[in-house]
PDB file of the backbone (N, CA, C, O) and the ligand in Angstrom, with CONECT records:
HET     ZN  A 101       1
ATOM      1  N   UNK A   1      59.854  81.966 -47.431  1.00  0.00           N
ATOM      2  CA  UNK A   1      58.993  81.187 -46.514  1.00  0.00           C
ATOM      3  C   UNK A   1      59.513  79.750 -46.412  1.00  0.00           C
ATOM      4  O   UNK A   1      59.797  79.218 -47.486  1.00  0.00           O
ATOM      5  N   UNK A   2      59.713  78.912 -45.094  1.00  0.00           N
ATOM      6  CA  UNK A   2      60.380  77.755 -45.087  1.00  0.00           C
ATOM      7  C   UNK A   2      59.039  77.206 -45.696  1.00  0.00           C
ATOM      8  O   UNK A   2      57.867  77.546 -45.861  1.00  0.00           O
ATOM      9  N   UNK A   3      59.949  76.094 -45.948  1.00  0.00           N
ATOM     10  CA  UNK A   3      58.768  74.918 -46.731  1.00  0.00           C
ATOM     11  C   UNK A   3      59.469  73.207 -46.214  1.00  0.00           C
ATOM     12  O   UNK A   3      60.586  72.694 -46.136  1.00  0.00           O
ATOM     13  N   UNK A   4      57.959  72.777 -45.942  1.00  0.00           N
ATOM     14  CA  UNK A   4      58.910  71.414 -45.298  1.00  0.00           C
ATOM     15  C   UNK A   4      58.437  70.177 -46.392  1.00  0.00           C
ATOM     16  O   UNK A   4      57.273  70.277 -46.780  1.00  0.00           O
ATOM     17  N   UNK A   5      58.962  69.412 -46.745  1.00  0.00           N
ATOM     18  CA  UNK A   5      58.974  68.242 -48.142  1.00  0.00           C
ATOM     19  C   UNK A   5      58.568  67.198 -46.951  1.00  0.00           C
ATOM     20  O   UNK A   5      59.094  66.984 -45.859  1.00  0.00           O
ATOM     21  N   UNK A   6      57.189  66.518 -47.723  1.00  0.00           N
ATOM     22  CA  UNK A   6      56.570  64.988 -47.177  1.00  0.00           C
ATOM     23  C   UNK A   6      56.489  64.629 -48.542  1.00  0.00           C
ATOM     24  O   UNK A   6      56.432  65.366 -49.527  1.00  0.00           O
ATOM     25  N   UNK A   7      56.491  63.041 -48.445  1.00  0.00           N
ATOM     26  CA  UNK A   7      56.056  62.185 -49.499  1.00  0.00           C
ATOM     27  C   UNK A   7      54.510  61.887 -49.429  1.00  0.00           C
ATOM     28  O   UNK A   7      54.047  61.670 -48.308  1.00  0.00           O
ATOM     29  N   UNK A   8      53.528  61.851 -50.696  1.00  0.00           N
ATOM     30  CA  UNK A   8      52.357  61.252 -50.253  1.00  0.00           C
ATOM     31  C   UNK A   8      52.670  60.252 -50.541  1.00  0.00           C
ATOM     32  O   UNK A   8      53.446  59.942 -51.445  1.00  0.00           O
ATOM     33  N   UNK A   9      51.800  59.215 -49.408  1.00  0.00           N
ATOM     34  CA  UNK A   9      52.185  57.899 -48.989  1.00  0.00           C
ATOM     35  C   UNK A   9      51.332  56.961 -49.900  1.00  0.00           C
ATOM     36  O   UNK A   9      51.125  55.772 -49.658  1.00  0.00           O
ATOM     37  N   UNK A  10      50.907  57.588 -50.880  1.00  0.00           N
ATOM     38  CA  UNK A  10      50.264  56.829 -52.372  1.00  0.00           C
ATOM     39  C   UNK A  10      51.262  56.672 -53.150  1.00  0.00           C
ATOM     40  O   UNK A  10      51.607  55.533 -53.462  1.00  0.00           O
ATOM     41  N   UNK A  11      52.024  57.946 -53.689  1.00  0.00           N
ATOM     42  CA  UNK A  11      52.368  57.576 -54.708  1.00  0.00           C
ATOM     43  C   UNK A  11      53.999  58.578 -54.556  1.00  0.00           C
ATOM     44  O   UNK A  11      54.609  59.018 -55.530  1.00  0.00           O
ATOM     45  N   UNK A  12      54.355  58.722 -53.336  1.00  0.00           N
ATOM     46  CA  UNK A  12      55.345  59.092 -53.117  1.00  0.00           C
ATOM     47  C   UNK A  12      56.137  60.778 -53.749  1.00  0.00           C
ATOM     48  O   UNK A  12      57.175  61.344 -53.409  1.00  0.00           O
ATOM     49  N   UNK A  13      54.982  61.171 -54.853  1.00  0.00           N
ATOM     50  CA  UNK A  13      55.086  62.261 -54.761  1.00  0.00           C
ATOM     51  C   UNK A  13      55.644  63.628 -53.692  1.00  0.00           C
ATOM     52  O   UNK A  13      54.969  63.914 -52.703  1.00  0.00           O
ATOM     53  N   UNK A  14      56.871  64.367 -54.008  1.00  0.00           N
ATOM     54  CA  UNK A  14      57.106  65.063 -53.056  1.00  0.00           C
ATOM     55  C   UNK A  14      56.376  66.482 -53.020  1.00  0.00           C
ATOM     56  O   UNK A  14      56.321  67.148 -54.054  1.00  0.00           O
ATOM     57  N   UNK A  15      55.644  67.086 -51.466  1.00  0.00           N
ATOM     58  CA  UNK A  15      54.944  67.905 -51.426  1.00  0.00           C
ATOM     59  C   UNK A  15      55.705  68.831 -50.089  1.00  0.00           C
ATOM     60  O   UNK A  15      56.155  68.554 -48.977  1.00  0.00           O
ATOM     61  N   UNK A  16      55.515  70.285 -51.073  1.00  0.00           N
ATOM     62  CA  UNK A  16      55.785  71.251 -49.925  1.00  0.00           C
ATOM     63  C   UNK A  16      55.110  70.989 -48.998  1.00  0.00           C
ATOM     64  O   UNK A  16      54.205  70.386 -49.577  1.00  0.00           O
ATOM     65  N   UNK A  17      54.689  70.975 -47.333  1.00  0.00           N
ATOM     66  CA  UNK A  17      54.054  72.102 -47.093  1.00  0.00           C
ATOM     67  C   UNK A  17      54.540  73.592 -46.502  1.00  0.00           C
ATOM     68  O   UNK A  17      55.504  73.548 -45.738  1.00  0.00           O
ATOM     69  N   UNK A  18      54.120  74.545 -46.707  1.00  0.00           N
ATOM     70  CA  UNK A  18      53.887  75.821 -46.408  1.00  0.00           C
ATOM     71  C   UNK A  18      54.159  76.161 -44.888  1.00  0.00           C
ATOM     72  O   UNK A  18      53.525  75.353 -44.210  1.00  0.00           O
ATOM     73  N   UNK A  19      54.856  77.045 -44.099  1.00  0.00           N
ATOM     74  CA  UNK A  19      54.912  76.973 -42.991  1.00  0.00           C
ATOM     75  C   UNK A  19      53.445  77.403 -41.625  1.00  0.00           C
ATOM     76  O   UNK A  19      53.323  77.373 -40.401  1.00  0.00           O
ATOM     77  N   UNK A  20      52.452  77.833 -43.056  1.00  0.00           N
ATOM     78  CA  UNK A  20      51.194  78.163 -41.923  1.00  0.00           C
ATOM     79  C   UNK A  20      49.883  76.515 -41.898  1.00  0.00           C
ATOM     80  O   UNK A  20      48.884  76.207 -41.248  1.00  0.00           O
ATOM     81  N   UNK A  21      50.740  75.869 -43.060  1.00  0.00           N
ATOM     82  CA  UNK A  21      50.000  75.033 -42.683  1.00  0.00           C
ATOM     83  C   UNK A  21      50.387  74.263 -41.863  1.00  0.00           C
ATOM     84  O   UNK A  21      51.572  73.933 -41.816  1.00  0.00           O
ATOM     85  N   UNK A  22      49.114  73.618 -40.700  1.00  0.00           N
ATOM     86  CA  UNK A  22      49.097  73.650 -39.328  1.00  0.00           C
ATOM     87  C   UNK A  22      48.515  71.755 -39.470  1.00  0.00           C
ATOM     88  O   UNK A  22      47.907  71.144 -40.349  1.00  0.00           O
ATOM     89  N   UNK A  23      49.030  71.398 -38.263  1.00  0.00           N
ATOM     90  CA  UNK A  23      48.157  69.773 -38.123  1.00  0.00           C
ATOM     91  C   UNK A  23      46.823  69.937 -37.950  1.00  0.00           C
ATOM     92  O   UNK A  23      46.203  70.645 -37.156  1.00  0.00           O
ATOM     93  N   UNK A  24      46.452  69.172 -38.819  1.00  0.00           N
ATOM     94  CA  UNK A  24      44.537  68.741 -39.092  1.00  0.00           C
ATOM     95  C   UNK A  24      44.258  69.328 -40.384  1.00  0.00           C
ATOM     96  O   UNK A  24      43.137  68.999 -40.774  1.00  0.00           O
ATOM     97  N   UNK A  25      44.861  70.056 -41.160  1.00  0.00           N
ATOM     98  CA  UNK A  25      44.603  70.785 -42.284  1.00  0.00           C
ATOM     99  C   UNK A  25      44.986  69.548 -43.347  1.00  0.00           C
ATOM    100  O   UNK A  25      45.740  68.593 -43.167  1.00  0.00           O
ATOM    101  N   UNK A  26      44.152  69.932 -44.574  1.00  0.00           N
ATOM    102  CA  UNK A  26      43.725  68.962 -45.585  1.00  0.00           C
ATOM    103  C   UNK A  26      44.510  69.690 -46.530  1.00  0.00           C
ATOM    104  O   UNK A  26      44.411  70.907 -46.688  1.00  0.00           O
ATOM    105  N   UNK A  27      45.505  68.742 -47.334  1.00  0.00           N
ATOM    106  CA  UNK A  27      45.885  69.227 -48.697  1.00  0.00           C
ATOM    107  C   UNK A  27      45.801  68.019 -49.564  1.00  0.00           C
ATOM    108  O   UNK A  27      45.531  66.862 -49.240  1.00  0.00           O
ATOM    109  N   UNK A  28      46.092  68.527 -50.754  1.00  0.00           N
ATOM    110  CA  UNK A  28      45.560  67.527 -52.025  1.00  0.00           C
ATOM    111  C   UNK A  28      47.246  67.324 -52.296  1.00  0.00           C
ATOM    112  O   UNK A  28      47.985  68.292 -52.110  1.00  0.00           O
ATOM    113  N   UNK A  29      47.844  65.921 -52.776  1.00  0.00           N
ATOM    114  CA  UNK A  29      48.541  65.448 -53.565  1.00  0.00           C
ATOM    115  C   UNK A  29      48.911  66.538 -54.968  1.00  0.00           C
ATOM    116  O   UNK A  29      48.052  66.924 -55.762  1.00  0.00           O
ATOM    117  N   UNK A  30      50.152  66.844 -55.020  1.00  0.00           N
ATOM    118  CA  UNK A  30      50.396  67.363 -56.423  1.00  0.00           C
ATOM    119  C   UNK A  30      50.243  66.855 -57.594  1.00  0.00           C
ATOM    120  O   UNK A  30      49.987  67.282 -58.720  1.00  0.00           O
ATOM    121  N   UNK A  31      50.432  65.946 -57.156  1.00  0.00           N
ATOM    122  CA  UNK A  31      50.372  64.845 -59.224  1.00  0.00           C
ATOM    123  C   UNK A  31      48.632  64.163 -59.361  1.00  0.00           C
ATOM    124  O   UNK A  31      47.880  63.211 -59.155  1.00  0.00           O
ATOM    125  N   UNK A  32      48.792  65.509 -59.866  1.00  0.00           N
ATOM    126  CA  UNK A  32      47.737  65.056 -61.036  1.00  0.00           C
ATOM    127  C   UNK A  32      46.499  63.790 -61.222  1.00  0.00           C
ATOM    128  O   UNK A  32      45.280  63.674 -61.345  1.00  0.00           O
ATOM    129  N   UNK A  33      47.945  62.840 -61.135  1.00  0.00           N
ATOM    130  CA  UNK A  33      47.364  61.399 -61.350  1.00  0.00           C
ATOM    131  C   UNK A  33      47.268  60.711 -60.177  1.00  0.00           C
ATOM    132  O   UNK A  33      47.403  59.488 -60.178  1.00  0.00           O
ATOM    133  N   UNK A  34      47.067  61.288 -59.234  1.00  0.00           N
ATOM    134  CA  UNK A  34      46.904  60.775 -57.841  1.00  0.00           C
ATOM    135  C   UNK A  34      45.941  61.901 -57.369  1.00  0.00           C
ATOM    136  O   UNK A  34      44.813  61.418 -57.461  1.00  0.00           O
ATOM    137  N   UNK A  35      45.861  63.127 -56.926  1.00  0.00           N
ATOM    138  CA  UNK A  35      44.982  63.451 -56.338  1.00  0.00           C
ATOM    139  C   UNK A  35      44.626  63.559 -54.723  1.00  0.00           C
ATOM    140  O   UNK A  35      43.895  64.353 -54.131  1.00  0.00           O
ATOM    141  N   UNK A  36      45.469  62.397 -54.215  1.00  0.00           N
ATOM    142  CA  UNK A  36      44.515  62.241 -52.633  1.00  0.00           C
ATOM    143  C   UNK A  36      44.496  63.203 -51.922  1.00  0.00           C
ATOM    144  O   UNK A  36      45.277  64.151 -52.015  1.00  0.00           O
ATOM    145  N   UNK A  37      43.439  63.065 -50.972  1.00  0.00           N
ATOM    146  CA  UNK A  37      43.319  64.283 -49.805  1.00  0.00           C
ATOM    147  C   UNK A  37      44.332  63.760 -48.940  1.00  0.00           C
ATOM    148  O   UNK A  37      44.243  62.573 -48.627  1.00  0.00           O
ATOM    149  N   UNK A  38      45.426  64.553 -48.435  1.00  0.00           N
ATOM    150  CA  UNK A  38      45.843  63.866 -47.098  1.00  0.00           C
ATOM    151  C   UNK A  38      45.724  64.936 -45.863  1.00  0.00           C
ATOM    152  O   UNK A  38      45.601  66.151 -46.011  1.00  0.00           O
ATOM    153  N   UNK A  39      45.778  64.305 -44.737  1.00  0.00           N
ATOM    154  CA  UNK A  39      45.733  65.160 -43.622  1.00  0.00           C
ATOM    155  C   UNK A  39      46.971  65.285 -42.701  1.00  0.00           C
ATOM    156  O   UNK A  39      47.555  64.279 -42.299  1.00  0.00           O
ATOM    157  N   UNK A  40      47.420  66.737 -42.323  1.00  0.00           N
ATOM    158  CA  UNK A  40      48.772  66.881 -41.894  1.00  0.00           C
ATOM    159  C   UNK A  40      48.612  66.153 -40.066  1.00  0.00           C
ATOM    160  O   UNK A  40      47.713  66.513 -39.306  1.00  0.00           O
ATOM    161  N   UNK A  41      49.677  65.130 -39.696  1.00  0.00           N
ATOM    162  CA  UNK A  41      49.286  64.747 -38.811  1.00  0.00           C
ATOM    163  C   UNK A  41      50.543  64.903 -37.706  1.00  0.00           C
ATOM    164  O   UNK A  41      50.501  64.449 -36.562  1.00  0.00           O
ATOM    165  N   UNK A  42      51.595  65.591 -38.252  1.00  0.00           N
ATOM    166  CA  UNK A  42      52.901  66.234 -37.347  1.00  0.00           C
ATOM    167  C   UNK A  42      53.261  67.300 -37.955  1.00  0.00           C
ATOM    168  O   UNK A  42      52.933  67.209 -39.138  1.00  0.00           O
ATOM    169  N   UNK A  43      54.028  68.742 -37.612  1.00  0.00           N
ATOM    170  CA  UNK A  43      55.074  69.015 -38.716  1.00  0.00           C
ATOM    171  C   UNK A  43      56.262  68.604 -37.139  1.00  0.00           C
ATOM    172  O   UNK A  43      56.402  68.163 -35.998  1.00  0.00           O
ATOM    173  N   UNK A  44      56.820  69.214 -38.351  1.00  0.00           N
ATOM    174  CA  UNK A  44      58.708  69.447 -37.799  1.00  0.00           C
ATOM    175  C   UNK A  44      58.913  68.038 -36.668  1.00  0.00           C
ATOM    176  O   UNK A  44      58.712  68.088 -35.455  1.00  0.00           O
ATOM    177  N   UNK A  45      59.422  66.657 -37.561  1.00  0.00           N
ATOM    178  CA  UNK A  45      59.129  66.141 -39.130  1.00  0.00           C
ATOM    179  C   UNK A  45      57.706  66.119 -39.419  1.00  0.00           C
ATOM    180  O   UNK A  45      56.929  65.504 -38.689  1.00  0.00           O
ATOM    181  N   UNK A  46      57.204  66.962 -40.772  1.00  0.00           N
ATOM    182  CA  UNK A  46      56.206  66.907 -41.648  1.00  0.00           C
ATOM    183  C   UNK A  46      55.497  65.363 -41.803  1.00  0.00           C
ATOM    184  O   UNK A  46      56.067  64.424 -42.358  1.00  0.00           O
ATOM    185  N   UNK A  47      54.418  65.310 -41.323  1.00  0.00           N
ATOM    186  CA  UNK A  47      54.143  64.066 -41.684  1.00  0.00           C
ATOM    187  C   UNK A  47      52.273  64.388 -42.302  1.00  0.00           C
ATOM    188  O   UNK A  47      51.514  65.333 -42.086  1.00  0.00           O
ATOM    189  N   UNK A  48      52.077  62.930 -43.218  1.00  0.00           N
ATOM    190  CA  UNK A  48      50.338  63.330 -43.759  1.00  0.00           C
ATOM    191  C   UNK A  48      50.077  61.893 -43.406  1.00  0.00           C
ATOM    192  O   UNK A  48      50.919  61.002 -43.297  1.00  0.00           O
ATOM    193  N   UNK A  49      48.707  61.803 -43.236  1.00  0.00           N
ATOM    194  CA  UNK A  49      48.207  60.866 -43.994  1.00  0.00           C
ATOM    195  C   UNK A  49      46.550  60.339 -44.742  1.00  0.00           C
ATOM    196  O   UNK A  49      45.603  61.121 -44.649  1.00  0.00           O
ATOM    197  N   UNK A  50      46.408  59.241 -45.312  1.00  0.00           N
ATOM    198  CA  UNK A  50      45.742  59.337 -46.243  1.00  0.00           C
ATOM    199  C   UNK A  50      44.372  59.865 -45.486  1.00  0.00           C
ATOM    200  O   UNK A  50      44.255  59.840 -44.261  1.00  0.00           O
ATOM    201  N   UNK A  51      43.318  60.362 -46.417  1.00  0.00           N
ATOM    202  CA  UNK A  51      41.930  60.886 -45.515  1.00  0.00           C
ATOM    203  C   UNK A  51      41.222  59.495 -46.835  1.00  0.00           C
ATOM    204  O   UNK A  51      41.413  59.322 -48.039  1.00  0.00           O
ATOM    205  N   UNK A  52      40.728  59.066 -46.213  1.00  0.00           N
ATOM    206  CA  UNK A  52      39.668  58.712 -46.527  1.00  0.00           C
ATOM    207  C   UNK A  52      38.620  59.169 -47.794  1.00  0.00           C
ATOM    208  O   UNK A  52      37.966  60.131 -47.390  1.00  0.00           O
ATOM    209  N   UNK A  53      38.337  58.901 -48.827  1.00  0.00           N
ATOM    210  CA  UNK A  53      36.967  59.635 -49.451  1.00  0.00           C
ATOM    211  C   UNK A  53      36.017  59.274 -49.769  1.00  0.00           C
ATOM    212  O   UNK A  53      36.136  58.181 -50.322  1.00  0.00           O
ATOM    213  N   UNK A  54      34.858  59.684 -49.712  1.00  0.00           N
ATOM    214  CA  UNK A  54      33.649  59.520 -49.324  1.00  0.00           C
ATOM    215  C   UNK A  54      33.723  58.612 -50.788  1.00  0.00           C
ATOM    216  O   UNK A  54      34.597  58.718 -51.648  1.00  0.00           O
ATOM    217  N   UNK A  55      32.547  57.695 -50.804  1.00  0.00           N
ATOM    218  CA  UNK A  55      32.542  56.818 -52.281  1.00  0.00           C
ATOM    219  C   UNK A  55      32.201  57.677 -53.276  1.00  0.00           C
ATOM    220  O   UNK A  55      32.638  57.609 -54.425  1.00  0.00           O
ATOM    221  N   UNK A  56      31.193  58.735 -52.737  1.00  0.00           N
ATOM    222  CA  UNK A  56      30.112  59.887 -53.848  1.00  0.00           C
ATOM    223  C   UNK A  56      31.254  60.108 -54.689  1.00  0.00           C
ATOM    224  O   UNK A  56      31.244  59.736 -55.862  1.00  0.00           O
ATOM    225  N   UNK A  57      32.637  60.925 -53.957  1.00  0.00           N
ATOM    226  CA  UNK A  57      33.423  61.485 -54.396  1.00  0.00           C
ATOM    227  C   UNK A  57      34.437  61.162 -55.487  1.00  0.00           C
ATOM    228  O   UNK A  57      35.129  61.998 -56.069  1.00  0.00           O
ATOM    229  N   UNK A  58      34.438  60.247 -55.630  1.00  0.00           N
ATOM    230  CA  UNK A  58      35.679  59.340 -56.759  1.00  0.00           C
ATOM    231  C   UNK A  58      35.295  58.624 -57.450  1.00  0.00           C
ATOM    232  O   UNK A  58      35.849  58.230 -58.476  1.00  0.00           O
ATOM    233  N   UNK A  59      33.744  58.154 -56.813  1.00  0.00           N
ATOM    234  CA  UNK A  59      33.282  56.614 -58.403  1.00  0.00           C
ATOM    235  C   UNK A  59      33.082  56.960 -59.622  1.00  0.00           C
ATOM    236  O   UNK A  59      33.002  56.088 -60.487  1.00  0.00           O
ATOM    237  N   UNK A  60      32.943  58.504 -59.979  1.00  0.00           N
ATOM    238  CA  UNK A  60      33.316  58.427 -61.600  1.00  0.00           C
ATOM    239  C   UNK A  60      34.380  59.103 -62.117  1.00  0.00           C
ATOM    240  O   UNK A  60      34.240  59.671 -63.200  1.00  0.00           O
ATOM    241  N   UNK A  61      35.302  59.139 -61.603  1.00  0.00           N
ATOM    242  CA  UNK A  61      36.698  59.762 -61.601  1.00  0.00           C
ATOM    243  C   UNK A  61      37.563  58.358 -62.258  1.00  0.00           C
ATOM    244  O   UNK A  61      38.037  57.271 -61.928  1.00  0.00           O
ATOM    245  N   UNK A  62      37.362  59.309 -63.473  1.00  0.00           N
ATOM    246  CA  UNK A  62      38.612  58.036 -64.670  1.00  0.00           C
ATOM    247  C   UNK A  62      39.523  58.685 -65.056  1.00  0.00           C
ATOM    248  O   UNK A  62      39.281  59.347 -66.066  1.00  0.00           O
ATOM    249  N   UNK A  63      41.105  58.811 -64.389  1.00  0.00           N
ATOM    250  CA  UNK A  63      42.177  59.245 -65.405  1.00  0.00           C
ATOM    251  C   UNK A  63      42.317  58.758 -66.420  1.00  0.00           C
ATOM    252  O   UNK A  63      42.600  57.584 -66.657  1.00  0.00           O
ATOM    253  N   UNK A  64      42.067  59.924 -67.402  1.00  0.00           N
ATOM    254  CA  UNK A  64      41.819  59.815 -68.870  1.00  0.00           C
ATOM    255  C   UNK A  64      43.464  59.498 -69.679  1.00  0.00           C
ATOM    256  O   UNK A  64      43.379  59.306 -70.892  1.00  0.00           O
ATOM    257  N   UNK A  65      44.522  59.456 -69.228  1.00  0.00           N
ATOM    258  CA  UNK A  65      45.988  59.266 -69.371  1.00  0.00           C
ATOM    259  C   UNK A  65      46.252  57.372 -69.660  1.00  0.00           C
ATOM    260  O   UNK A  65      47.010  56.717 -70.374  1.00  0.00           O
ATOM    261  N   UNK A  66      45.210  57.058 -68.708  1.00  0.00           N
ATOM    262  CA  UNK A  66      45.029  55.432 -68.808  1.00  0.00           C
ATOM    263  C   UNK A  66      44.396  54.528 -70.014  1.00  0.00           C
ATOM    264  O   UNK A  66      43.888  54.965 -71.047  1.00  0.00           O
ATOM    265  N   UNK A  67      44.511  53.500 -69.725  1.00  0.00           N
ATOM    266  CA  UNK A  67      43.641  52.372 -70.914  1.00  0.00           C
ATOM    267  C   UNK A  67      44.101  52.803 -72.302  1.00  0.00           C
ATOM    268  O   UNK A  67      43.679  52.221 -73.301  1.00  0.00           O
TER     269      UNK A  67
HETATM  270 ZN    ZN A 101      49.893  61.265 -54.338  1.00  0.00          ZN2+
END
């Protein structure tokens, strides 16, 4: 299955995507320590970018790797 490589534009992490994933579709960041939602906003060149998250969603989200 082709696979096309974007950077997330956080933390530069490189991410497949998959060839059925389509523009407007939501994927999550691979690393761990980043997380973000991004949203596919071209392919063929692959492009994301950041979505937004709701405040509910992250204010008690502490990577425990830190401090
Ligand atoms: Zn990331």
């Amino acid at each position: 299955m082709r696979v096309e490589v974007v950077k997330c534009p956080f933390c530069k992490q490189k991410l497949g995507l998959l060839e059925y994933v389509v523009v407007g579709n939501l994927v999550v960041c691979a690393n761990v320590k980043c997380g973000t939602s991004l949203r596919v906003t071209s392919r063929r060149p692959a492009r994301v970018e950041v979505v937004p998250e709701p405040d509910t969603y992250s204010v008690d989200y502490r990577p425990e790797s830190y401090g």
